[in-house]
C-alpha positions in Angstrom: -142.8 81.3 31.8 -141.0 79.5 34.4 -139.5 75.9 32.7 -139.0 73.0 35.6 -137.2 71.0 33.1 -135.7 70.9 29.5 -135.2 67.9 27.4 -133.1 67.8 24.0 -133.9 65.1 21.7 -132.1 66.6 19.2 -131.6 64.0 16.3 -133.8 61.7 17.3 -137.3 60.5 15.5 -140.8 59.3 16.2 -141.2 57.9 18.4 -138.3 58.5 20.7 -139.2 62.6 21.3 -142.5 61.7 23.0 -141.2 58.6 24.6 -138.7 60.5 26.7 -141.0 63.6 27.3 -143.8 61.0 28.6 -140.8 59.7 31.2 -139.9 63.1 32.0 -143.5 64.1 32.8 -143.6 61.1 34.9 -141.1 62.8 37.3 -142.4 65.9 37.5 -145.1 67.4 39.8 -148.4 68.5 38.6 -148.8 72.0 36.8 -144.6 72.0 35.8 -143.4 72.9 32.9 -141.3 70.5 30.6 -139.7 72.3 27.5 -138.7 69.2 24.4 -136.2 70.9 21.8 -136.6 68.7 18.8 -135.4 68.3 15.4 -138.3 66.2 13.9 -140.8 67.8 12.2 -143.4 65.5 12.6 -143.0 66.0 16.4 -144.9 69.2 16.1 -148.1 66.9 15.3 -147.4 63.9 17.6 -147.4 66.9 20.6 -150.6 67.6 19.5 -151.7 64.3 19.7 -150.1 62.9 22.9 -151.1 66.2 24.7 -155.1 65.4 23.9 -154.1 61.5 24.4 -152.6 62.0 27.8 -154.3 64.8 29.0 -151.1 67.2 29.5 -151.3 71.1 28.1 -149.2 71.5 25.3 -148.7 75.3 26.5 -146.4 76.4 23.6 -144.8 75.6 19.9 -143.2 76.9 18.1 -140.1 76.2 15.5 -136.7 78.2 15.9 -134.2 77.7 12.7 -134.3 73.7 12.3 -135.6 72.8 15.6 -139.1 72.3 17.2 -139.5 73.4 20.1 -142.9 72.1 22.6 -143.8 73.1 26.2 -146.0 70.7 28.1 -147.8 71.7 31.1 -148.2 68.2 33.4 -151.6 67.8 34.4 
């Protein structure tokens, strides 16, 4: 799986993970990949959500140790 690019929002919390994927989607061409490390854990269910919300595939999750990690696919 070829990533286009990687955020890490690391320490932050809702909402700020999806707010800076949703900028970073903005920038990206359609059918790239954007890979969010995160160390919320309710970011695995506001993926979810803003994937079906905004029409972007949520491609991959998965949890590492601490960290959350979500690949988007930008539609």
């Amino acid at each position: 799986m070829e990533i286009h690019k990687e955020i890490d929002t690391r320490g932050l919390n809702c909402p700020l993970p999806i707010l800076k994927a949703k900028k970073a989607l903005a920038d990206m061409a359609s059918g790239q990949l954007l890979r969010v490390v995160a160390t919320d854990s309710g970011s695995v269910r506001d993926f979810q959500a803003f994937a079906k919300q905004t029409g972007n595939e949520l491609v991959e999750q998965q949890t590492v140790g601490g960290e959350f990690i979500h690949v988007l696919r930008r539609r």
